[in-house]
Jmol script that loads the backbone (N, CA, C; Angstrom):
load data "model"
ATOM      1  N   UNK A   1       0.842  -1.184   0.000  1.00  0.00           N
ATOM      2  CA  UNK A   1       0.000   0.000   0.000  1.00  0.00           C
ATOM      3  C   UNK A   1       0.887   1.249   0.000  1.00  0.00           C
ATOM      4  N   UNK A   2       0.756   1.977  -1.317  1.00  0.00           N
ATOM      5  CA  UNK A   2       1.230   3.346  -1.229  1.00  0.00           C
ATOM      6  C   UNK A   2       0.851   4.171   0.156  1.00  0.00           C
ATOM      7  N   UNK A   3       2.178   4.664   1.074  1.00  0.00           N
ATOM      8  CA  UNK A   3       2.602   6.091   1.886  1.00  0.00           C
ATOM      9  C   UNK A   3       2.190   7.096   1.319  1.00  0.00           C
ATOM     10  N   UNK A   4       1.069   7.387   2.545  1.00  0.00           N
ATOM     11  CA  UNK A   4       0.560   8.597   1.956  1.00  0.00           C
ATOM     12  C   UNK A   4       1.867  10.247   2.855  1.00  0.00           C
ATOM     13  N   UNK A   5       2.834   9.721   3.478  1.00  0.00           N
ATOM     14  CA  UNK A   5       3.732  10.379   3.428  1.00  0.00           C
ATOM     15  C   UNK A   5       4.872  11.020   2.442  1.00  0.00           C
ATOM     16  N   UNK A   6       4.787  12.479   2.148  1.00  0.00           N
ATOM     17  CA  UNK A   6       5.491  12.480   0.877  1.00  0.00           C
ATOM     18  C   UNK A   6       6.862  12.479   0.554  1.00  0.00           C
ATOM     19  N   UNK A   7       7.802  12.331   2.140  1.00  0.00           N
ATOM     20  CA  UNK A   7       8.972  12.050   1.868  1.00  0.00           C
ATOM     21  C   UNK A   7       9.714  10.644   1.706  1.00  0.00           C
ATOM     22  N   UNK A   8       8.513   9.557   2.411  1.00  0.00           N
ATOM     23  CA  UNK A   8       8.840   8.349   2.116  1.00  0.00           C
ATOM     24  C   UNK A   8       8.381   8.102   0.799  1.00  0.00           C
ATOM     25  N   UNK A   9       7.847   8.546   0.029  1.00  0.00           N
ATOM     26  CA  UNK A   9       6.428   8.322  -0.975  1.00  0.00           C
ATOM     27  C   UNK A   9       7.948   9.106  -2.217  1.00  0.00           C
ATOM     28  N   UNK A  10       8.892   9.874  -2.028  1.00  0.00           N
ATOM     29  CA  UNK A  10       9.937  10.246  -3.014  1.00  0.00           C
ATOM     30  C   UNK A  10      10.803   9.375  -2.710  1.00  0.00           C
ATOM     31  N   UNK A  11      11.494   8.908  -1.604  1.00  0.00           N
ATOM     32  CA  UNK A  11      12.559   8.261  -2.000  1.00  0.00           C
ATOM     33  C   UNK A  11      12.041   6.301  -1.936  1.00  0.00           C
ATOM     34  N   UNK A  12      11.086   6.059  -2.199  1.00  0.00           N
ATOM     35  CA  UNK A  12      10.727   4.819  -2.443  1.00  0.00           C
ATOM     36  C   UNK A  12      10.360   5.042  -3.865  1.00  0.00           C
ATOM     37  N   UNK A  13       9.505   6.162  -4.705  1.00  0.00           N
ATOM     38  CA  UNK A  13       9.591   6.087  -6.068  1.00  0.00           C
ATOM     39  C   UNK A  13      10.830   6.557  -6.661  1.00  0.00           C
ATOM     40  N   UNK A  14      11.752   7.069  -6.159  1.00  0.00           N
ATOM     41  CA  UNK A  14      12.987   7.288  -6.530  1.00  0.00           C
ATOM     42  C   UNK A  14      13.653   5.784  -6.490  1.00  0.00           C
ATOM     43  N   UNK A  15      13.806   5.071  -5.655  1.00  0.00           N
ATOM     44  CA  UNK A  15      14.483   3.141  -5.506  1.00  0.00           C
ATOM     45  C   UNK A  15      13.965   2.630  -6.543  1.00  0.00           C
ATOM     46  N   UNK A  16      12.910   2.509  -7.068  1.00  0.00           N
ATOM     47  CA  UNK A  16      12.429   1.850  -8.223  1.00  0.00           C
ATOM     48  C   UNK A  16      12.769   2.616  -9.855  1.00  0.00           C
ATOM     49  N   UNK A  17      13.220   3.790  -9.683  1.00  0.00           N
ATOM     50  CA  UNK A  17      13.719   4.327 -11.103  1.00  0.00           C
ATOM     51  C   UNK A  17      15.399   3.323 -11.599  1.00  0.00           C
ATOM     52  N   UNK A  18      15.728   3.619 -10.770  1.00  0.00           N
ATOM     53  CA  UNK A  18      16.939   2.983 -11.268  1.00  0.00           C
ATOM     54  C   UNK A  18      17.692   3.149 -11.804  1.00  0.00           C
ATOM     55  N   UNK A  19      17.535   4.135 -12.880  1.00  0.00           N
ATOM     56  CA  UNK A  19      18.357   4.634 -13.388  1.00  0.00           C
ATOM     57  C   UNK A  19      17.601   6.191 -14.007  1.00  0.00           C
ATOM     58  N   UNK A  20      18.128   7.141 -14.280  1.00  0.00           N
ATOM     59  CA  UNK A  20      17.472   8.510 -14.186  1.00  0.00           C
ATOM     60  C   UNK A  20      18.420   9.371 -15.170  1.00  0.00           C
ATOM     61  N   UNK A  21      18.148   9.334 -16.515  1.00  0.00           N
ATOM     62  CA  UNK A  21      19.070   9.932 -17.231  1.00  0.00           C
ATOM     63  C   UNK A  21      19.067  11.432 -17.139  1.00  0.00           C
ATOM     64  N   UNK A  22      18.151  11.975 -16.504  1.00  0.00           N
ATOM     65  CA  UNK A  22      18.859  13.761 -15.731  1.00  0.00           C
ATOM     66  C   UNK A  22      20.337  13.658 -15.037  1.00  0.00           C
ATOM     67  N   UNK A  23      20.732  12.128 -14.661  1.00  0.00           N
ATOM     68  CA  UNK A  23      21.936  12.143 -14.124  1.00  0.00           C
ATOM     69  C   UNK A  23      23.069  11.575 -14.472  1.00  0.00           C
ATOM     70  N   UNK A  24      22.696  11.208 -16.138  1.00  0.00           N
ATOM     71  CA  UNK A  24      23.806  10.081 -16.342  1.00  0.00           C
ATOM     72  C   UNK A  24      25.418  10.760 -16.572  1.00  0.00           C
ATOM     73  N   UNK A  25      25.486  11.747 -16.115  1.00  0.00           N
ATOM     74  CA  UNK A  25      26.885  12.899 -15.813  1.00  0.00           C
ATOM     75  C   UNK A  25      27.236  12.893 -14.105  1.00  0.00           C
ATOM     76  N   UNK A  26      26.629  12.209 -13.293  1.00  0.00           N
ATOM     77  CA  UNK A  26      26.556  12.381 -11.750  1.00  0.00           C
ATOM     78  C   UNK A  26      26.770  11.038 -11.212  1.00  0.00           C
ATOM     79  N   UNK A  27      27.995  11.706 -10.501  1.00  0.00           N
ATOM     80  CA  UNK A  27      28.512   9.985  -9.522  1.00  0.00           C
ATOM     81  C   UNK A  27      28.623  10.325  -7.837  1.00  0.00           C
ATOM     82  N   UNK A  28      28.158   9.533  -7.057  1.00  0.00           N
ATOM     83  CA  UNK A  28      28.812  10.211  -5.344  1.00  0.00           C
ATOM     84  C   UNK A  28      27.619   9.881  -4.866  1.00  0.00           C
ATOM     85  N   UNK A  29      27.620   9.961  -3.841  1.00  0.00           N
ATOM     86  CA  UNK A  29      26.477   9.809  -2.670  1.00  0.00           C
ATOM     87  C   UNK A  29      26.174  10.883  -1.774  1.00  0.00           C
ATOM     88  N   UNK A  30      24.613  11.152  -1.448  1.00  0.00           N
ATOM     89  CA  UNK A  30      24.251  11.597  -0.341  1.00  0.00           C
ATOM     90  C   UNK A  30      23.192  11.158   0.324  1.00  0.00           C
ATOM     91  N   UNK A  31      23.532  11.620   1.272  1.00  0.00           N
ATOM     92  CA  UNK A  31      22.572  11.001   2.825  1.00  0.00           C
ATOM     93  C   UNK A  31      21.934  12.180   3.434  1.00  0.00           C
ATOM     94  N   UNK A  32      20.097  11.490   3.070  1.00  0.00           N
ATOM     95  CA  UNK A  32      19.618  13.044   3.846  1.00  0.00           C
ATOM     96  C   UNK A  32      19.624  12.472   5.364  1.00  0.00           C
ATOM     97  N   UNK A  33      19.579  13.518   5.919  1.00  0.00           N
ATOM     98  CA  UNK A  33      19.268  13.476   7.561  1.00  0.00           C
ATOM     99  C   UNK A  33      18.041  14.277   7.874  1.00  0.00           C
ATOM    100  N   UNK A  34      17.150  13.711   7.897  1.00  0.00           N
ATOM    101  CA  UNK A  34      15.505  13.958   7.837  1.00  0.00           C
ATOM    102  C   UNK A  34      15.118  14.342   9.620  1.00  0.00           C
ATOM    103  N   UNK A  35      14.869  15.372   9.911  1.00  0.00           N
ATOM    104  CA  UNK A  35      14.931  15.455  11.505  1.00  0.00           C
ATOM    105  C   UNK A  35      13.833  15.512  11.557  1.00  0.00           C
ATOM    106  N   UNK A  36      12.451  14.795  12.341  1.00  0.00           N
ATOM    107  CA  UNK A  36      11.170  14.721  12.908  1.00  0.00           C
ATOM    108  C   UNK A  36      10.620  14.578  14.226  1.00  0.00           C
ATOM    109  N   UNK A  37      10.418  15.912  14.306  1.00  0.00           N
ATOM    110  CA  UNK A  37      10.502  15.870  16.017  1.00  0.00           C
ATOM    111  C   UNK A  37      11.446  15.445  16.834  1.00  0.00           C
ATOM    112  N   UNK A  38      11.798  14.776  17.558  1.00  0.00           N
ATOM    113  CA  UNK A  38      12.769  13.982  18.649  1.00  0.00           C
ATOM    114  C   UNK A  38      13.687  12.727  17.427  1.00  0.00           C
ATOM    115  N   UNK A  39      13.118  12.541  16.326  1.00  0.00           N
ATOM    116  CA  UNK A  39      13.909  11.502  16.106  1.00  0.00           C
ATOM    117  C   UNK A  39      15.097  11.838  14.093  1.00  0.00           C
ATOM    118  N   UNK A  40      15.787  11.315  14.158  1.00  0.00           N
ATOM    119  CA  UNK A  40      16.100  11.872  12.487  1.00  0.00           C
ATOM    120  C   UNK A  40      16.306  10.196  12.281  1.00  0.00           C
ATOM    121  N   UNK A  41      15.892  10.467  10.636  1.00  0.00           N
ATOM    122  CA  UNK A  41      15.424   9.522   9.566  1.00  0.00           C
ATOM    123  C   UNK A  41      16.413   9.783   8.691  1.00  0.00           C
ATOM    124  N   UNK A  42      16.777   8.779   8.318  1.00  0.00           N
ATOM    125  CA  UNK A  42      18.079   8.745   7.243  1.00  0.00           C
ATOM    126  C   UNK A  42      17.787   7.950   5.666  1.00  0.00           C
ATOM    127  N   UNK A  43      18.380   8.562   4.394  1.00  0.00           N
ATOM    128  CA  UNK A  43      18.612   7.816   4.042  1.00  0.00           C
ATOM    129  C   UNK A  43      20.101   7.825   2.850  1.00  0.00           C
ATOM    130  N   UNK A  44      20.300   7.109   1.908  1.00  0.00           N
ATOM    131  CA  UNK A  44      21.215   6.978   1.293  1.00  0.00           C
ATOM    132  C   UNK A  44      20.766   7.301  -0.150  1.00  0.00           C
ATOM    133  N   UNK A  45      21.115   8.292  -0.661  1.00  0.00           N
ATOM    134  CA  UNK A  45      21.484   7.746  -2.482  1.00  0.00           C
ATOM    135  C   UNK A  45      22.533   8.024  -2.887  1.00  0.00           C
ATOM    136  N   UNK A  46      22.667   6.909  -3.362  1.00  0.00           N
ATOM    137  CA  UNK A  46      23.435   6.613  -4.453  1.00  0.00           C
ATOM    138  C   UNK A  46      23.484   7.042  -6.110  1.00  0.00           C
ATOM    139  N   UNK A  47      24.471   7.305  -7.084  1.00  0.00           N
ATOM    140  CA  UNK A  47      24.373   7.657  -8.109  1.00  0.00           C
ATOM    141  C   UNK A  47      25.471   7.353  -8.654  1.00  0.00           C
ATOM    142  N   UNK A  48      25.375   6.641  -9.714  1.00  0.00           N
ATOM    143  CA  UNK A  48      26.841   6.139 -10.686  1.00  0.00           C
ATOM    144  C   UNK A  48      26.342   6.699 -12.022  1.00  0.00           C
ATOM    145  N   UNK A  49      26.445   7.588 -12.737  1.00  0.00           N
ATOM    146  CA  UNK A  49      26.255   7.673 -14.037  1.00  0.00           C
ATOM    147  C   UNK A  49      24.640   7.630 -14.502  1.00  0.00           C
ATOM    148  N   UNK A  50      24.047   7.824 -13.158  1.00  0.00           N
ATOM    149  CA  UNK A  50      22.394   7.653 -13.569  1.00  0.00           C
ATOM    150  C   UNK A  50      22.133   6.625 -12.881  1.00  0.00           C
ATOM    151  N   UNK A  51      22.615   5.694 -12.763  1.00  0.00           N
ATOM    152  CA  UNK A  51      22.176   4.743 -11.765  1.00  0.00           C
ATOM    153  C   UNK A  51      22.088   5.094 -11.154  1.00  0.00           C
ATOM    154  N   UNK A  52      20.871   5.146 -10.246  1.00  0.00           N
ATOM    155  CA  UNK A  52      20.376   5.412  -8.669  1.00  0.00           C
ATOM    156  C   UNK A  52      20.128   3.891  -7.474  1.00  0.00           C
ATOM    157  N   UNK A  53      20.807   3.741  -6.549  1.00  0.00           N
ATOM    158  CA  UNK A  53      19.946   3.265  -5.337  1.00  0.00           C
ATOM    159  C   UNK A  53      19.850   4.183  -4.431  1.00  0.00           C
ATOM    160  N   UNK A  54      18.824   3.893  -4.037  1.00  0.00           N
ATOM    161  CA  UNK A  54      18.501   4.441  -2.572  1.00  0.00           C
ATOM    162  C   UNK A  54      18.494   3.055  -1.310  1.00  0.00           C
ATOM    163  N   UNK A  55      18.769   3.795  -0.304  1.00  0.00           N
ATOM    164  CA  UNK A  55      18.616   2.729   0.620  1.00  0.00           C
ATOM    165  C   UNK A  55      17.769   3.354   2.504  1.00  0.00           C
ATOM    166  N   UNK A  56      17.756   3.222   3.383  1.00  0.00           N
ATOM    167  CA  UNK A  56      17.316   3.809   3.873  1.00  0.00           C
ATOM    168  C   UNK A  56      18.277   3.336   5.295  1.00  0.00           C
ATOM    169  N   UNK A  57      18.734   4.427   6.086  1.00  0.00           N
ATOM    170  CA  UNK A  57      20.042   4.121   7.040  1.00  0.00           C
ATOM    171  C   UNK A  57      21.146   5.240   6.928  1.00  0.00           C
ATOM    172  N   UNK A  58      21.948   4.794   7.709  1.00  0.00           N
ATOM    173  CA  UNK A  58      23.495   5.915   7.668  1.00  0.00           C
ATOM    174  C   UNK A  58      24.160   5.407   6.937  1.00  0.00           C
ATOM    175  N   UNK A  59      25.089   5.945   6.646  1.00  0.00           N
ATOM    176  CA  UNK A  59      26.600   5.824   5.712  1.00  0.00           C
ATOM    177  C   UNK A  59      27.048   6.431   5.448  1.00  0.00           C
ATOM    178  N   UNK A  60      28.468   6.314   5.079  1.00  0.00           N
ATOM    179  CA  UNK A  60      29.105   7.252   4.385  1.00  0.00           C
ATOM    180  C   UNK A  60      28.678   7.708   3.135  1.00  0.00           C
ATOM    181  N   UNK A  61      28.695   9.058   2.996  1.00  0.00           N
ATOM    182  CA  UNK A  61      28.408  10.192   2.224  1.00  0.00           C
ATOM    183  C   UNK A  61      29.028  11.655   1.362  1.00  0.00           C
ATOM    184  N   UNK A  62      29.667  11.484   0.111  1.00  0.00           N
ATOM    185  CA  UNK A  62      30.375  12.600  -0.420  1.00  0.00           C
ATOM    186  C   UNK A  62      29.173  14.334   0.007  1.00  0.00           C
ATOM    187  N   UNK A  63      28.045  13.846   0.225  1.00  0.00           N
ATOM    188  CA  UNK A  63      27.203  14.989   0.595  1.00  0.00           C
ATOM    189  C   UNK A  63      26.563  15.111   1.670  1.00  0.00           C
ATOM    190  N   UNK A  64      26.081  15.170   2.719  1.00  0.00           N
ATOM    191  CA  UNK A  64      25.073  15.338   3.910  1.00  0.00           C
ATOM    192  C   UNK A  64      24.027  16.554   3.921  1.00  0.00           C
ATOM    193  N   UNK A  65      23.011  15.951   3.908  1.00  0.00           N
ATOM    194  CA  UNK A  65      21.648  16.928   3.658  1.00  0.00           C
ATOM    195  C   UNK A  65      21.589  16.913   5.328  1.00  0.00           C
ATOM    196  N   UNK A  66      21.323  17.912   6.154  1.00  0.00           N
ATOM    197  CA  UNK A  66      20.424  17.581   7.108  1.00  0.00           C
ATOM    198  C   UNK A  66      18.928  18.796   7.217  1.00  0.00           C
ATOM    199  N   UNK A  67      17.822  18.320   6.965  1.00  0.00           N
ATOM    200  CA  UNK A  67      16.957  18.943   6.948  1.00  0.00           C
ATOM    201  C   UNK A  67      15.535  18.438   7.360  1.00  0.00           C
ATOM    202  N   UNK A  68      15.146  19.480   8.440  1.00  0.00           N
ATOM    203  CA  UNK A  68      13.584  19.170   8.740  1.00  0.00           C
ATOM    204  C   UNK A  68      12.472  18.541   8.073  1.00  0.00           C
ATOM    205  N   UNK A  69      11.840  17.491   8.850  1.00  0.00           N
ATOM    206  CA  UNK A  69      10.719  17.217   7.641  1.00  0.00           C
ATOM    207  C   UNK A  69       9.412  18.148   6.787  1.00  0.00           C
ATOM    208  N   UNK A  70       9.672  19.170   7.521  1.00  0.00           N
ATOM    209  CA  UNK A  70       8.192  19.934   7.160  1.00  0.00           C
ATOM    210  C   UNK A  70       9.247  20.850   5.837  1.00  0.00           C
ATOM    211  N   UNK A  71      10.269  21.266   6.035  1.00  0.00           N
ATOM    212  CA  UNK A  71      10.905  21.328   4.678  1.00  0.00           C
ATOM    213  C   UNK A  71      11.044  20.434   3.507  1.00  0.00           C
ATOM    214  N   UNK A  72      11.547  19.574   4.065  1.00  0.00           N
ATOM    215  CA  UNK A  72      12.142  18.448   2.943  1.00  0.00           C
ATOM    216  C   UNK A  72      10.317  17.989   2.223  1.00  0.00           C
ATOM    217  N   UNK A  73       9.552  18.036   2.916  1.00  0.00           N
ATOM    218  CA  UNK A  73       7.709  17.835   2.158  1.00  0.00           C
ATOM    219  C   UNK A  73       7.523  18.943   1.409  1.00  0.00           C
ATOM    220  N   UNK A  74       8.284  20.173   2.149  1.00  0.00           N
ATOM    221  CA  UNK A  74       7.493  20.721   0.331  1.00  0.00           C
ATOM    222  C   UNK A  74       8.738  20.716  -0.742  1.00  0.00           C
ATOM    223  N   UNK A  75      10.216  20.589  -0.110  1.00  0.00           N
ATOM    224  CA  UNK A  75      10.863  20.327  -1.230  1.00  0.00           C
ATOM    225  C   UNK A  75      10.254  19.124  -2.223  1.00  0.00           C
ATOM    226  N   UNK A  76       9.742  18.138  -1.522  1.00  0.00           N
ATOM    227  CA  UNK A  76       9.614  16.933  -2.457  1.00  0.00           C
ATOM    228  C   UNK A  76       7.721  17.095  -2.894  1.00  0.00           C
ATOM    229  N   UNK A  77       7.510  18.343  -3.013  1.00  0.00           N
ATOM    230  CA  UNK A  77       6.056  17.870  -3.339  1.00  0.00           C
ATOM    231  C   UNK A  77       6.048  19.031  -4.407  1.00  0.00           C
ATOM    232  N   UNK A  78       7.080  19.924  -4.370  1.00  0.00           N
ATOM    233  CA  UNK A  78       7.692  21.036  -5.327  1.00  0.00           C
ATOM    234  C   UNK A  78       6.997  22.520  -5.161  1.00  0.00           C
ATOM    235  N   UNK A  79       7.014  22.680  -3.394  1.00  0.00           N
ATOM    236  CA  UNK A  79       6.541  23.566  -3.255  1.00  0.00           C
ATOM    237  C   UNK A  79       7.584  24.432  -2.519  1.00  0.00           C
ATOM    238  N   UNK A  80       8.982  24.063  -2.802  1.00  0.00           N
ATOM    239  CA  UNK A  80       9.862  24.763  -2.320  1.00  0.00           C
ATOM    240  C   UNK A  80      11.417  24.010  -2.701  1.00  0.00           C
ATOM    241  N   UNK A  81      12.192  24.744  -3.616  1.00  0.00           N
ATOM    242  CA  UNK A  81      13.481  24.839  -4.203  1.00  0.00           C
ATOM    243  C   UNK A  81      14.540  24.373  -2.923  1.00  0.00           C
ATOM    244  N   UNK A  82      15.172  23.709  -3.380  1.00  0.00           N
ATOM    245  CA  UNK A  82      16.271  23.104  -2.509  1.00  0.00           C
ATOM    246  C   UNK A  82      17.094  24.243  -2.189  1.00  0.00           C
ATOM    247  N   UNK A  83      18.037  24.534  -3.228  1.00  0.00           N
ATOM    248  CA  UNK A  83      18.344  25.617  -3.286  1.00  0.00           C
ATOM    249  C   UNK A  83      18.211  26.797  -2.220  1.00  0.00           C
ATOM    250  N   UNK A  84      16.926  27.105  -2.661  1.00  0.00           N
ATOM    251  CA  UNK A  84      16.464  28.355  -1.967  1.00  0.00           C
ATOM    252  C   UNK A  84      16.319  27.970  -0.338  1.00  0.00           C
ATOM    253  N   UNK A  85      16.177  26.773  -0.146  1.00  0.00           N
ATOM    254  CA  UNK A  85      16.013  26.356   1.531  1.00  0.00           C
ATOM    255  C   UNK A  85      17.662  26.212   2.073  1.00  0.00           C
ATOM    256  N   UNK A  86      18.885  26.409   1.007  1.00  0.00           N
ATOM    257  CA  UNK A  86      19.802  26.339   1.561  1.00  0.00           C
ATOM    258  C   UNK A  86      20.132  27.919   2.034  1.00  0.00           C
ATOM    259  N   UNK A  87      19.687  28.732   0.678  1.00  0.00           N
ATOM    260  CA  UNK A  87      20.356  29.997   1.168  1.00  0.00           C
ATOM    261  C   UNK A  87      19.255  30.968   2.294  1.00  0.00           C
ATOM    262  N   UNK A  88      18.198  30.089   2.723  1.00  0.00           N
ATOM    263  CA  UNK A  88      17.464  30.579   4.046  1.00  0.00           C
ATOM    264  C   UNK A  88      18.300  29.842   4.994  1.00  0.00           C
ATOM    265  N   UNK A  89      18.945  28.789   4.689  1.00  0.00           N
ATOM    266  CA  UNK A  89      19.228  28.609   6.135  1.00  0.00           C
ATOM    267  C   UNK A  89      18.476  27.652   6.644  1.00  0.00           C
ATOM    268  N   UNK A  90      17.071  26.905   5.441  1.00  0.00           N
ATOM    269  CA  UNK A  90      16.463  25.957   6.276  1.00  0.00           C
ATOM    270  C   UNK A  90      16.966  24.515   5.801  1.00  0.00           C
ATOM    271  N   UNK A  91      17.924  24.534   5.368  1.00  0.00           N
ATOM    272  CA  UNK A  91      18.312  23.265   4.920  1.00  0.00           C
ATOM    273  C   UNK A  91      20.141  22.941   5.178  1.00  0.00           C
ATOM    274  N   UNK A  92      20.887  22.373   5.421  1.00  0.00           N
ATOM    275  CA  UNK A  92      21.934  21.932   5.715  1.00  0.00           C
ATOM    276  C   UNK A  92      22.992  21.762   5.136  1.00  0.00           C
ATOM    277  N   UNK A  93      24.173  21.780   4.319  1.00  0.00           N
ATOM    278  CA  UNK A  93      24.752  20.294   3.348  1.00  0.00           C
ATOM    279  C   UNK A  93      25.914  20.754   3.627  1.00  0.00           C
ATOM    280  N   UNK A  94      26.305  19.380   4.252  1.00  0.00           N
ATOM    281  CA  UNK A  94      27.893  19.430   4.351  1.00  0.00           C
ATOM    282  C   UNK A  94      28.534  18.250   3.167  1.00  0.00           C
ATOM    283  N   UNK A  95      29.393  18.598   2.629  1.00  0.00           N
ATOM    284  CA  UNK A  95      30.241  17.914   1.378  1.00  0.00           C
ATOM    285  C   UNK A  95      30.500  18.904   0.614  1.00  0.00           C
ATOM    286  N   UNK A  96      30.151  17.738  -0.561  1.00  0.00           N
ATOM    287  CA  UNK A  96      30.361  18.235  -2.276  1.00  0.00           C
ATOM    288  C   UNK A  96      29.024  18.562  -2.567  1.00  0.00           C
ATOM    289  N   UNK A  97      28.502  20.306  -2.746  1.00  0.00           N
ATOM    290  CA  UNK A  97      27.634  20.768  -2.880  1.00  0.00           C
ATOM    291  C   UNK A  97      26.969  20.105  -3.996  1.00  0.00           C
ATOM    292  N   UNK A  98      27.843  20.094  -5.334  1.00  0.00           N
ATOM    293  CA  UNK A  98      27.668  19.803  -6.503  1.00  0.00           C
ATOM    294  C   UNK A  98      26.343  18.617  -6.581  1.00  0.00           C
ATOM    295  N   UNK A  99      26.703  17.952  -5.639  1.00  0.00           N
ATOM    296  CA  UNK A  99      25.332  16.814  -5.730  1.00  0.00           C
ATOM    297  C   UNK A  99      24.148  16.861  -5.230  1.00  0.00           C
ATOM    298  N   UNK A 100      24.249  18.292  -4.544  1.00  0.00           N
ATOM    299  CA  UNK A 100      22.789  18.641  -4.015  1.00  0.00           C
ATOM    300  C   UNK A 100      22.442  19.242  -5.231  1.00  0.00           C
ATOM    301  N   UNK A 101      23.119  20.232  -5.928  1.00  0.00           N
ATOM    302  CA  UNK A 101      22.620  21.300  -7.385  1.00  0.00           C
ATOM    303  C   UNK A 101      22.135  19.776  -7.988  1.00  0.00           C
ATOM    304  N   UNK A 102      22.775  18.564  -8.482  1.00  0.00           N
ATOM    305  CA  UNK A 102      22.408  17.885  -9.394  1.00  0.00           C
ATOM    306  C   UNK A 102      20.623  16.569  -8.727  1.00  0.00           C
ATOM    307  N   UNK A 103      21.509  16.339  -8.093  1.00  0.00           N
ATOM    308  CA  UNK A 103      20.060  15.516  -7.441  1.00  0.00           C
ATOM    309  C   UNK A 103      18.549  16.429  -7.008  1.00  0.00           C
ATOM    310  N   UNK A 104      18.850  17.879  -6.916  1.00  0.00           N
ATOM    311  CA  UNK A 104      17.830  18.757  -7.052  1.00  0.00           C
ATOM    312  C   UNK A 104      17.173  18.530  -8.630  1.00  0.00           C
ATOM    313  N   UNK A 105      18.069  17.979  -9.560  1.00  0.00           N
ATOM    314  CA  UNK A 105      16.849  17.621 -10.750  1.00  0.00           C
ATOM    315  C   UNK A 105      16.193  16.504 -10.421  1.00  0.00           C
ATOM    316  N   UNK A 106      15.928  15.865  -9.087  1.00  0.00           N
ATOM    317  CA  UNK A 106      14.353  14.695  -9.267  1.00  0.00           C
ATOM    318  C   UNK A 106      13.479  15.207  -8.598  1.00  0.00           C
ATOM    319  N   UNK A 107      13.672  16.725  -7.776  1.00  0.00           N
ATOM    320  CA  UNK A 107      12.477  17.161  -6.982  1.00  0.00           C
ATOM    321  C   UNK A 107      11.588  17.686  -8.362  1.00  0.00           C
ATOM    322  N   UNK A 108      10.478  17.287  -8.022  1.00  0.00           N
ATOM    323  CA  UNK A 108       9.266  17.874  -9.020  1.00  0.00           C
ATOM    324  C   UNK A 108       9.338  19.712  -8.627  1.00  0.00           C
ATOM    325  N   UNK A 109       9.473  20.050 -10.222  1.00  0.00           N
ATOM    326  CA  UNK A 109       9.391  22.118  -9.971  1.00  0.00           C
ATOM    327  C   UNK A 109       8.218  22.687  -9.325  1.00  0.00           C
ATOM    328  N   UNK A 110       8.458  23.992  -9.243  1.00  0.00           N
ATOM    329  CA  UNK A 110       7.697  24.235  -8.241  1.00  0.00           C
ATOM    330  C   UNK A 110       6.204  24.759  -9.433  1.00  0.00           C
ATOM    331  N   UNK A 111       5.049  24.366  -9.033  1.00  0.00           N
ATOM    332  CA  UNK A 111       3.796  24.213  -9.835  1.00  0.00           C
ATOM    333  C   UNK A 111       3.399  25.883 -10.123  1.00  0.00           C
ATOM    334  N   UNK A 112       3.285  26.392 -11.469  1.00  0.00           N
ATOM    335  CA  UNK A 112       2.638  28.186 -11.177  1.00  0.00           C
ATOM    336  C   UNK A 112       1.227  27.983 -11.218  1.00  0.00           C
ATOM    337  N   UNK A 113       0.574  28.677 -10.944  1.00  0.00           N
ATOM    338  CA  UNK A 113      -0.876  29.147 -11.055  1.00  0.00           C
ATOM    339  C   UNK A 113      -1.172  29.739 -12.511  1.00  0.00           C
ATOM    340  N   UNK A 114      -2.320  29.362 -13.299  1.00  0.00           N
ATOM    341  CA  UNK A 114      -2.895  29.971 -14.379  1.00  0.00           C
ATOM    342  C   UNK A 114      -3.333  30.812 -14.026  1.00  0.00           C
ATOM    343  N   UNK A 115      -2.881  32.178 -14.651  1.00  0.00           N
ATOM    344  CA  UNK A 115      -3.439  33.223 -14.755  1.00  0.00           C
ATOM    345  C   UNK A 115      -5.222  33.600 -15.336  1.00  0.00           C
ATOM    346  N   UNK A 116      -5.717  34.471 -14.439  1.00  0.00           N
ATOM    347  CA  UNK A 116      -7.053  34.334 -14.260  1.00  0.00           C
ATOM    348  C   UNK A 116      -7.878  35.546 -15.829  1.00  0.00           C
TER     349      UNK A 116
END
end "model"
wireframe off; spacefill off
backbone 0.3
color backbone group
């Protein structure tokens, strides 16, 4: 049964892509650090040339996301730029930036409104 949670609900349809040619130029890993209330949620991706796994856990990481869940939901529902949650300050990354700019191409963009 599909998670009606939308950060488990991205990186479980992200595990089943497998491969993602927005990235077949992108190699390295990062690990978000998902903080929810009292507890943080981890997980892993991976990227070789477009190949993606994800996994869910710690590890070593060329990138470290650490970011709140009520952020990281509208990053992943595309109601808020990765990016832009770094240079507020609501989002984290310690590493090689480079793989946050690139793995920011599987968040869905942010949706405009039709003009009335």
């Amino acid at each position: 049964m599909p998670t009606k949670d939308p950060v488990e609900r991205f990186f479980a349809d992200l595990a089943v892509r497998e491969h993602e040619p927005l990235l077949r130029k992108a190699s390295g890993s990062t690990r978000f650090d998902v903080v929810d209330g009292g507890r943080t949620r981890r997980w892993l991706v991976t990227v070789d040339d477009g190949d993606i796994t994800v996994r869910k856990g710690n590890g070593e990481a060329s990138c470290a996301i650490r970011v709140e869940k009520p952020v990281l939901d509208r990053i992943v529902t595309g109601r808020l730029n990765a990016v832009a949650a770094v240079l507020r300050g609501d989002l984290v990354v310690d590493g090689d930036w480079r793989l946050l700019v690139r793995i920011q191409r599987l968040f869905p963009g942010r949706r405009r409104r039709a003009r009335a």
